[in-house]
Biotite code that builds the C-alpha atoms (Angstrom):
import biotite.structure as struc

atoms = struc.array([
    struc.Atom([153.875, 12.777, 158.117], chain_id="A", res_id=1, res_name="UNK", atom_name="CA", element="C"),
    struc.Atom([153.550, 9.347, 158.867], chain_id="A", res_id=2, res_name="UNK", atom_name="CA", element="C"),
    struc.Atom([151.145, 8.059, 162.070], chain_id="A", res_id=3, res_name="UNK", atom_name="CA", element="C"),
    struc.Atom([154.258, 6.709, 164.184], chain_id="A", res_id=4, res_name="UNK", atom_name="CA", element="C"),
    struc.Atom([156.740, 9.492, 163.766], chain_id="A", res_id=5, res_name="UNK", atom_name="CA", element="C"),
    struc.Atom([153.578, 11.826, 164.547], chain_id="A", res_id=6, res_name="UNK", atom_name="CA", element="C"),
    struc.Atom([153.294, 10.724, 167.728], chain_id="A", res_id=7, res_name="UNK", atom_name="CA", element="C"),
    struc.Atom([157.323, 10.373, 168.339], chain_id="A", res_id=8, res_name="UNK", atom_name="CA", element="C"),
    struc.Atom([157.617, 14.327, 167.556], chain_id="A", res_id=9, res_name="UNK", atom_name="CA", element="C"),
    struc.Atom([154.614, 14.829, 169.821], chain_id="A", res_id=10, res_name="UNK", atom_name="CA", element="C"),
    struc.Atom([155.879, 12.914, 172.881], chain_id="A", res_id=11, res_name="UNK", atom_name="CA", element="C"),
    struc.Atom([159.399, 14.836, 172.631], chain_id="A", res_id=12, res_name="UNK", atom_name="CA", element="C"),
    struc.Atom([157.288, 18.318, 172.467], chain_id="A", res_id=13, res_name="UNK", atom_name="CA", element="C"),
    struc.Atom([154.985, 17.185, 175.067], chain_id="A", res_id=14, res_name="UNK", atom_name="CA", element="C"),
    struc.Atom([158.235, 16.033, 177.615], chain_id="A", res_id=15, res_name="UNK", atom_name="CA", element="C"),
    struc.Atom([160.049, 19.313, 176.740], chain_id="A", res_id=16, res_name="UNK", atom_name="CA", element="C"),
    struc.Atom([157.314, 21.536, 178.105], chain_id="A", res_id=17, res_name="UNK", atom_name="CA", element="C"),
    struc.Atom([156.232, 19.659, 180.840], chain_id="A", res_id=18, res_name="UNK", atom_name="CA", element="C"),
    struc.Atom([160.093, 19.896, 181.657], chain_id="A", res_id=19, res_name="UNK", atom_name="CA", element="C"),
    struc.Atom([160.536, 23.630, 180.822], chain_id="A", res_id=20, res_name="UNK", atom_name="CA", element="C"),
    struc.Atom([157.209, 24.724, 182.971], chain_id="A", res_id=21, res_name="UNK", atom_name="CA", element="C"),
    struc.Atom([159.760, 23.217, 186.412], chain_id="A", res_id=22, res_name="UNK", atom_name="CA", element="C"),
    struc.Atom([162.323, 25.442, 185.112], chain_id="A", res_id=23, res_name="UNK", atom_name="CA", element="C"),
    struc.Atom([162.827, 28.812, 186.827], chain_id="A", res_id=24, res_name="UNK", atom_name="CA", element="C"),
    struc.Atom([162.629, 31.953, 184.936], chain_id="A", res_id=25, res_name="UNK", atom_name="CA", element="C"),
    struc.Atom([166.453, 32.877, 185.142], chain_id="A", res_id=26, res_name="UNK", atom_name="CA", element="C"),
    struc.Atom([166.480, 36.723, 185.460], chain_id="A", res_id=27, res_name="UNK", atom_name="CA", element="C"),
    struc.Atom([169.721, 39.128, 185.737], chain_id="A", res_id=28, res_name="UNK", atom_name="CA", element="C"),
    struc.Atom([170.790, 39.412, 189.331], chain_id="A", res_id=29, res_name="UNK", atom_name="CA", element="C"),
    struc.Atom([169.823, 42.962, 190.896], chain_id="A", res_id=30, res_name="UNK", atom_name="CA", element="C"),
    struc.Atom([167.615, 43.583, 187.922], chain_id="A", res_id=31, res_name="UNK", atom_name="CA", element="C"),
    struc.Atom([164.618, 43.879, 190.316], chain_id="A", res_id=32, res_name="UNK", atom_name="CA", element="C"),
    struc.Atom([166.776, 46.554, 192.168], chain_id="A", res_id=33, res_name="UNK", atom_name="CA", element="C"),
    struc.Atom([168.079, 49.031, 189.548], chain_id="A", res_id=34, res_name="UNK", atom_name="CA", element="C"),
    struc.Atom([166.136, 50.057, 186.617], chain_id="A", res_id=35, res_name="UNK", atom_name="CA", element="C"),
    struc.Atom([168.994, 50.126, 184.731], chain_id="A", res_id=36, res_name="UNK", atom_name="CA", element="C"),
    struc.Atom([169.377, 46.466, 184.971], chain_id="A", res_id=37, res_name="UNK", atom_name="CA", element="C"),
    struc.Atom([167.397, 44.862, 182.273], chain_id="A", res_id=38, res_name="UNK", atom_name="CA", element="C"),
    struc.Atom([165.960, 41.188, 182.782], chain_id="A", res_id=39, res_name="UNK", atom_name="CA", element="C"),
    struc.Atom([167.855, 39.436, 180.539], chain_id="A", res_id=40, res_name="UNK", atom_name="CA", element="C"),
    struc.Atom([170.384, 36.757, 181.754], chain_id="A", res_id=41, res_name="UNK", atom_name="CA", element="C"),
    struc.Atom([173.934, 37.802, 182.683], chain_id="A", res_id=42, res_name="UNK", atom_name="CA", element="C"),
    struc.Atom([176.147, 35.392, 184.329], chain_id="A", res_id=43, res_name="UNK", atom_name="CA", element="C"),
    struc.Atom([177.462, 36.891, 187.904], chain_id="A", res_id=44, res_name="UNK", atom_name="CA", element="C"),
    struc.Atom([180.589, 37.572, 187.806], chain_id="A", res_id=45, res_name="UNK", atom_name="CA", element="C"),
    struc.Atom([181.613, 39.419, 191.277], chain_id="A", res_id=46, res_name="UNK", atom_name="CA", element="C"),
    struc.Atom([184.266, 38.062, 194.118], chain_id="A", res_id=47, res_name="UNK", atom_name="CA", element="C"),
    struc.Atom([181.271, 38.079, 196.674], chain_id="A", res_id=48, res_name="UNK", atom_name="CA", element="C"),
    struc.Atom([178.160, 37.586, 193.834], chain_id="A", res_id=49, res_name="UNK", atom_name="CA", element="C"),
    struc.Atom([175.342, 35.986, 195.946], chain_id="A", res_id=50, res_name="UNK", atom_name="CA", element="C"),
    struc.Atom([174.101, 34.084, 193.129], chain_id="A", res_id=51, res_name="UNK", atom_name="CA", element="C"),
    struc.Atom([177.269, 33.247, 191.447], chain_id="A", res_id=52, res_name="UNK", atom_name="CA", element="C"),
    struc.Atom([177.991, 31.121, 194.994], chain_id="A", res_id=53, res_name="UNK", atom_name="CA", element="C"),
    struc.Atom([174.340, 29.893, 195.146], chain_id="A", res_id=54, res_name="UNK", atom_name="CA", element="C"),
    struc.Atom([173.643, 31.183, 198.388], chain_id="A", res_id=55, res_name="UNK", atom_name="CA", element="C"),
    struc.Atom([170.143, 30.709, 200.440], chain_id="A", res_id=56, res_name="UNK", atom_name="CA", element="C"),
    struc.Atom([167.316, 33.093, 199.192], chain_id="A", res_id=57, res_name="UNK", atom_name="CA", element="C"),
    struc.Atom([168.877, 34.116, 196.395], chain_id="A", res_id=58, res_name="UNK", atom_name="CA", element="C"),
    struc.Atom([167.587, 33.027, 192.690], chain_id="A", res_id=59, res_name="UNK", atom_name="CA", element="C"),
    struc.Atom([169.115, 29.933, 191.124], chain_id="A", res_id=60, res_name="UNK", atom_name="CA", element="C"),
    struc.Atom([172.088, 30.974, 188.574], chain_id="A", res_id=61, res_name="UNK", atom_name="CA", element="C"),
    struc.Atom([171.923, 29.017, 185.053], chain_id="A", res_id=62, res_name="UNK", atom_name="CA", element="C"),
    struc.Atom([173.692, 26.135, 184.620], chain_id="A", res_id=63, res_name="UNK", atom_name="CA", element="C"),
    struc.Atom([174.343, 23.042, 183.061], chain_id="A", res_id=64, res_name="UNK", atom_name="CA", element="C"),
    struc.Atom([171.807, 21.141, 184.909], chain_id="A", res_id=65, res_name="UNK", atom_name="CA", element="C"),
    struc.Atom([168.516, 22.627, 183.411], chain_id="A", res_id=66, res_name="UNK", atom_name="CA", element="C"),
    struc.Atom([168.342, 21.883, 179.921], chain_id="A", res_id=67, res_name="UNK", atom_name="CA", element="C"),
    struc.Atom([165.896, 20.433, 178.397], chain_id="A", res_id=68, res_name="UNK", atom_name="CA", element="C"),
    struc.Atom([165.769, 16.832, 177.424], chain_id="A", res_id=69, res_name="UNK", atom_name="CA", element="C"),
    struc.Atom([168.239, 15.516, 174.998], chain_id="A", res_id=70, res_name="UNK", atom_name="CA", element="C"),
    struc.Atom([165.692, 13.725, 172.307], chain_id="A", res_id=71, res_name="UNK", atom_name="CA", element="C"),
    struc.Atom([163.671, 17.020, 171.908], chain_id="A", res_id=72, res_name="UNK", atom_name="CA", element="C"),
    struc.Atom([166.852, 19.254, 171.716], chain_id="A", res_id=73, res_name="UNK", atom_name="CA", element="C"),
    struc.Atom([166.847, 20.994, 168.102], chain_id="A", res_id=74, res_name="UNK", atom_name="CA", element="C"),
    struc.Atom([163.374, 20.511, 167.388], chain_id="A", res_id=75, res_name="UNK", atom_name="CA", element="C"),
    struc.Atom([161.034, 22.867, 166.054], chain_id="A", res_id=76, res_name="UNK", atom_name="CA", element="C"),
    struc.Atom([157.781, 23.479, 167.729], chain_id="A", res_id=77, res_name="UNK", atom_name="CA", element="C"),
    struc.Atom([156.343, 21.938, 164.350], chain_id="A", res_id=78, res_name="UNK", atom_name="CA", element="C"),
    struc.Atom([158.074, 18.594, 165.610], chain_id="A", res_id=79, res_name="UNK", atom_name="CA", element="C"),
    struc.Atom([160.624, 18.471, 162.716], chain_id="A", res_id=80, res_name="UNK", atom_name="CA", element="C"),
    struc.Atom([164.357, 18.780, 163.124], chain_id="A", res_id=81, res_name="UNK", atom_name="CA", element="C"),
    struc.Atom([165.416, 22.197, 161.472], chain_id="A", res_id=82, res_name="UNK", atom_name="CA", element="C"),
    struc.Atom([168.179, 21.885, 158.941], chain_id="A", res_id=83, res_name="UNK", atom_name="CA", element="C"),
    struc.Atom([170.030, 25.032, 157.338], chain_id="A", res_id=84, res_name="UNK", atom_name="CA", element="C"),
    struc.Atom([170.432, 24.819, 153.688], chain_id="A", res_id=85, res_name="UNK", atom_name="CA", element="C"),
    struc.Atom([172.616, 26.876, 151.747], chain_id="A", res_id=86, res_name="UNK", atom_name="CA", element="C"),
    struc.Atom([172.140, 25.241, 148.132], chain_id="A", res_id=87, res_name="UNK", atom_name="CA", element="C"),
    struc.Atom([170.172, 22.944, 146.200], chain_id="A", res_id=88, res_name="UNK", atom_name="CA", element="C"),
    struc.Atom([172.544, 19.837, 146.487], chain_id="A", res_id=89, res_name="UNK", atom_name="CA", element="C"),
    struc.Atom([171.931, 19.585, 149.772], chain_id="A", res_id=90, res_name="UNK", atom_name="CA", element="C"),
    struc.Atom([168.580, 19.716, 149.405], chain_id="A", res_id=91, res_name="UNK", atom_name="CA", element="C"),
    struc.Atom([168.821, 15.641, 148.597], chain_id="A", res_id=92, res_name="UNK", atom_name="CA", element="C"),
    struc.Atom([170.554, 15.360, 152.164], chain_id="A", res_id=93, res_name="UNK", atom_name="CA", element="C"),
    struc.Atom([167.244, 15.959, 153.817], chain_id="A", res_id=94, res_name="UNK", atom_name="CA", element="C"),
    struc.Atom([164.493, 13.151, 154.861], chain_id="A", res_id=95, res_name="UNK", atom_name="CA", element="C"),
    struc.Atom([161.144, 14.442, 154.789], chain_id="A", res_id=96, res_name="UNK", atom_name="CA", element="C"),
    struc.Atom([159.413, 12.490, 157.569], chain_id="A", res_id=97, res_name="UNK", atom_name="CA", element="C"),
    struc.Atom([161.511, 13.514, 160.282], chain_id="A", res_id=98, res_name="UNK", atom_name="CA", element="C"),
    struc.Atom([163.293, 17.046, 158.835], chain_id="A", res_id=99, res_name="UNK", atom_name="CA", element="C"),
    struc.Atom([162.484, 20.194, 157.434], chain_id="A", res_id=100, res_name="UNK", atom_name="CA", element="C"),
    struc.Atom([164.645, 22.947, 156.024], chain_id="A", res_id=101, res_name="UNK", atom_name="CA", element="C"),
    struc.Atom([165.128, 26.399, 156.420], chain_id="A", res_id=102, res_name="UNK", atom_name="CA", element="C"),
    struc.Atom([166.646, 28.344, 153.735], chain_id="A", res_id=103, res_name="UNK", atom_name="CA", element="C"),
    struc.Atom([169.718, 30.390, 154.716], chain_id="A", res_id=104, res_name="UNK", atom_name="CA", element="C"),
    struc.Atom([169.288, 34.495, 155.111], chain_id="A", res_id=105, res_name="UNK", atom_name="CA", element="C"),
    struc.Atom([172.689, 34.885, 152.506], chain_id="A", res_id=106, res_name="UNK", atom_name="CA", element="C"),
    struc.Atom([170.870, 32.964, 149.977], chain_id="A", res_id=107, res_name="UNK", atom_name="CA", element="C"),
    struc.Atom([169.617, 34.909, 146.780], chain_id="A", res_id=108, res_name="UNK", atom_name="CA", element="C"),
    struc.Atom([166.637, 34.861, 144.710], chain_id="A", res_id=109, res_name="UNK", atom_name="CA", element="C"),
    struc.Atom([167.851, 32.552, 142.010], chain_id="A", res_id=110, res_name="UNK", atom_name="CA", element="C"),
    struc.Atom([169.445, 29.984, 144.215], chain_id="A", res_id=111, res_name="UNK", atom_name="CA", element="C"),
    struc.Atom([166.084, 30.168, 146.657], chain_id="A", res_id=112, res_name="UNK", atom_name="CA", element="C"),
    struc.Atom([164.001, 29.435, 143.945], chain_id="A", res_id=113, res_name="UNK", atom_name="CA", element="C"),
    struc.Atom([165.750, 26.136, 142.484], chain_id="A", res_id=114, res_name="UNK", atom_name="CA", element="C"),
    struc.Atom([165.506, 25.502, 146.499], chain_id="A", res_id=115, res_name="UNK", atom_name="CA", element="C"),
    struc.Atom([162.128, 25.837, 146.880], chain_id="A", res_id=116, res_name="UNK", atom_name="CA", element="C"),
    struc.Atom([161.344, 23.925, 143.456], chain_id="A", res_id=117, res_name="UNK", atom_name="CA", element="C"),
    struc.Atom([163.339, 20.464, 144.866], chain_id="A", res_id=118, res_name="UNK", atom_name="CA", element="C"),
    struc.Atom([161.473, 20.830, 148.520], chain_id="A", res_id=119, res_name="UNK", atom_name="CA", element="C"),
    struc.Atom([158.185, 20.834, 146.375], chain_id="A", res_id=120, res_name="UNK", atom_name="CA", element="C"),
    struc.Atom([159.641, 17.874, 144.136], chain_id="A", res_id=121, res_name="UNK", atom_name="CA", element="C"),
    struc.Atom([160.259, 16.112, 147.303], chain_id="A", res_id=122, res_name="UNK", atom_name="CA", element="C"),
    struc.Atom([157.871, 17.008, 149.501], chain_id="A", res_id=123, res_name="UNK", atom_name="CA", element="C"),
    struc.Atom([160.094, 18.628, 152.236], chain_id="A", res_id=124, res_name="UNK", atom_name="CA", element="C"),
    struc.Atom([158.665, 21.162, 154.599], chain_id="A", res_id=125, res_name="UNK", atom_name="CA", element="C"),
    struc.Atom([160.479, 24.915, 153.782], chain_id="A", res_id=126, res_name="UNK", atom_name="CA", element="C"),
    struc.Atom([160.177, 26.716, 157.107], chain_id="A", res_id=127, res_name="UNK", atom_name="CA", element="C"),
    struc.Atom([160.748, 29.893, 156.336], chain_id="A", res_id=128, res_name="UNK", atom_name="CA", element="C"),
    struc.Atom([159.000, 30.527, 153.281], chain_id="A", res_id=129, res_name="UNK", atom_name="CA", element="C"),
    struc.Atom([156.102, 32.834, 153.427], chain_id="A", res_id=130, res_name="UNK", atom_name="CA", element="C"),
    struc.Atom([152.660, 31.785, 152.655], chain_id="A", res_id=131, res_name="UNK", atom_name="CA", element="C"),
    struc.Atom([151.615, 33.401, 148.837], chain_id="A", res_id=132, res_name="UNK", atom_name="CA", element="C"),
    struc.Atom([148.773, 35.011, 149.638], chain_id="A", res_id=133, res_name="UNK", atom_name="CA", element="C"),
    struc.Atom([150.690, 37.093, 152.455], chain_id="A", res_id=134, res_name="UNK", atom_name="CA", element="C"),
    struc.Atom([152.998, 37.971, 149.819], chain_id="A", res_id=135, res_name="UNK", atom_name="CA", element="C"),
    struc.Atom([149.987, 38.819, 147.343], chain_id="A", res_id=136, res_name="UNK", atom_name="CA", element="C"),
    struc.Atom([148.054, 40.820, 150.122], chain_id="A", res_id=137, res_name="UNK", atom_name="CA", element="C"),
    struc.Atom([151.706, 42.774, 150.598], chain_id="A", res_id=138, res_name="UNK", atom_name="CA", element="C"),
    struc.Atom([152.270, 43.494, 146.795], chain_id="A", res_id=139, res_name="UNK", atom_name="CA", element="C"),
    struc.Atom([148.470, 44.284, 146.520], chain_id="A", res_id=140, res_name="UNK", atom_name="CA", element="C"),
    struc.Atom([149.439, 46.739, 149.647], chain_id="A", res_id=141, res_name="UNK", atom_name="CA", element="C"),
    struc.Atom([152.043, 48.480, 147.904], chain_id="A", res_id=142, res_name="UNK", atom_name="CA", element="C"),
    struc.Atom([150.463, 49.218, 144.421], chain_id="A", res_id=143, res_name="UNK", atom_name="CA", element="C"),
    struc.Atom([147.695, 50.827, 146.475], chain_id="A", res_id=144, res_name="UNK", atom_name="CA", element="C"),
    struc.Atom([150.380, 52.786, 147.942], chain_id="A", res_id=145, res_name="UNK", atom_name="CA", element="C"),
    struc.Atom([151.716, 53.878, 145.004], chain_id="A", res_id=146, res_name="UNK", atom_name="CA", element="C"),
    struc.Atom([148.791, 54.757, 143.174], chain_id="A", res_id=147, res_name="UNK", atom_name="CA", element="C"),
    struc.Atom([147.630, 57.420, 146.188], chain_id="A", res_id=148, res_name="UNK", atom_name="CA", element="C"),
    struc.Atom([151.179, 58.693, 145.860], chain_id="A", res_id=149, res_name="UNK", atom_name="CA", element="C"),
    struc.Atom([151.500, 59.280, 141.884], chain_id="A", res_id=150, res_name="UNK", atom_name="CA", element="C"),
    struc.Atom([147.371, 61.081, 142.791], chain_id="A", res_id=151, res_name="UNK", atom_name="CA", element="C"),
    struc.Atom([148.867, 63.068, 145.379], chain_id="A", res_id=152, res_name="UNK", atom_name="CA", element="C"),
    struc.Atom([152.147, 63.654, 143.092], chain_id="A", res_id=153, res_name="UNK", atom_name="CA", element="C"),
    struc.Atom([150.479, 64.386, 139.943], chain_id="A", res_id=154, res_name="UNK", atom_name="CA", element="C"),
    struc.Atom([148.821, 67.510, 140.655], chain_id="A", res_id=155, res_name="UNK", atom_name="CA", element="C"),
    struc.Atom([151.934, 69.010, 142.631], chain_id="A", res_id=156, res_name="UNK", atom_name="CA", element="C"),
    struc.Atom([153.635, 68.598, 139.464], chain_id="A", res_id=157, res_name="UNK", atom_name="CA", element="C"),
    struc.Atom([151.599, 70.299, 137.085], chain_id="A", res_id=158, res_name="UNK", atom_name="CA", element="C"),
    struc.Atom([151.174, 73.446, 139.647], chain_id="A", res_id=159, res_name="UNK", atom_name="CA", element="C"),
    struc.Atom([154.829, 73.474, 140.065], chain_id="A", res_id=160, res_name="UNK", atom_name="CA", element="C"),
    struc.Atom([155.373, 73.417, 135.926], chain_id="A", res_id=161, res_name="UNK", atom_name="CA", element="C"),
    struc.Atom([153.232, 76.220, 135.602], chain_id="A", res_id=162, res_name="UNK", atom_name="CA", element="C"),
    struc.Atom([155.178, 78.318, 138.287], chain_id="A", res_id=163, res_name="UNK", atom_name="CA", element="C"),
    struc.Atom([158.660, 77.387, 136.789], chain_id="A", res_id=164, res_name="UNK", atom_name="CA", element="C"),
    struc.Atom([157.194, 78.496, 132.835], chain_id="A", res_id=165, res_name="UNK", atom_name="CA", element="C"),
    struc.Atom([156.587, 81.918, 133.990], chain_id="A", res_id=166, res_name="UNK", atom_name="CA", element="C"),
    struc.Atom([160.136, 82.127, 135.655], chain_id="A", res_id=167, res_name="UNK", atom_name="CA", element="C"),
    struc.Atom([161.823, 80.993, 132.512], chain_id="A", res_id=168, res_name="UNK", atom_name="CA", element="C"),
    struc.Atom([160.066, 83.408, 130.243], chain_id="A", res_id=169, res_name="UNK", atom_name="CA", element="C"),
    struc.Atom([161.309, 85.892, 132.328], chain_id="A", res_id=170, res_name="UNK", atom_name="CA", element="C"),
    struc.Atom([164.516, 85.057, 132.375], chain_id="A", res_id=171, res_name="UNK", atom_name="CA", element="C"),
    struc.Atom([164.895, 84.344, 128.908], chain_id="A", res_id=172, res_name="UNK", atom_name="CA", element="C"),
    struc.Atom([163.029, 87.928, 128.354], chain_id="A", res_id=173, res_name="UNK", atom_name="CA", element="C"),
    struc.Atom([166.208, 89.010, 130.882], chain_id="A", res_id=174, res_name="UNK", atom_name="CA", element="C"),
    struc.Atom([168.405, 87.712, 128.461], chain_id="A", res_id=175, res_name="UNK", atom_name="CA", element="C"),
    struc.Atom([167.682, 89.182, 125.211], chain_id="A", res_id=176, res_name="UNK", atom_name="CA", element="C"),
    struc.Atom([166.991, 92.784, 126.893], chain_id="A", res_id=177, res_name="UNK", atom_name="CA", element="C"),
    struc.Atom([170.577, 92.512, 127.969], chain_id="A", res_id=178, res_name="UNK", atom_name="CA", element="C"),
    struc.Atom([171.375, 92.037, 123.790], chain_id="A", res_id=179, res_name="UNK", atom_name="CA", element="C"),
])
């Protein structure tokens, strides 16, 4: 990232949380009251709702007037403005300095990968693209896991081979008596 943009992206980040620490945490109305009520925001709906007609003492309903500024809107908290990408063509869409992409959930392996080669071609941040050596530490993870499972397995299997030979021989010996 270049030294000017740098400090652009910082100076929106730095305005939208000195705006969002004025902002009032907007809670569901009566949620305090009832424990059925969770916290999360509902908009009031009722003929008489106290909040709904903004009435003295009562918390401050959401509304139009406390969002955040508009030059940090759709940035991420790396500084970068998020773009979805679907396929490699629009891949060349993207400017590195200012953008970064994230890689749609629907996309598959194959596509993903011709993705992830043109970001490193051009440089372009991938957001959500985990770091190798989480992956490696995960894969290492499972091996382990199935190596103490075919240990554990292996003996069970042999015990339960001998039990079923016996129980064969016997009913094959069931068989031919009844010849």
């Amino acid at each position: 990232m270049t030294e000017p943009n740098a400090t652009a992206s910082e100076k929106r980040l730095r305005l939208r949380s000195r705006i969002k620490k004025k902002k009032p945490k907007f809670v569901r109305p009566e949620s305090w009251r009832y424990v059925r009520l969770k916290e999360t925001w509902r908009n009031p709906r009722g003929l008489d709702h106290k909040v709904r007609l903004s009435y003295k003492g009562w918390p401050p309903a959401a509304g139009s007037g406390y969002g955040g500024p508009k030059i940090a809107r759709g940035l991420h908290p790396s500084g970068y403005e998020e773009v979805l990408i679907y396929n490699v063509g629009q891949v060349s869409t993207v400017t590195p300095k200012t953008q970064a992409i994230r890689i749609a959930h629907t996309v598959g392996r194959r596509k993903r990968g011709g993705i992830l080669a043109e970001a490193r071609r051009k440089r372009i941040l991938v957001l959500n693209l985990k770091e190798p050596t989480e992956m490696a530490e995960k894969k290492i993870a499972e091996t382990k896991e199935e190596e103490k499972a075919e240990e554990v397995e292996e003996p069970k299997e042999a015990s339960e081979t001998e039990k079923t030979k016996p129980e064969e021989k016997t009913k094959k010996a069931r068989r031919r008596a009844k010849e």
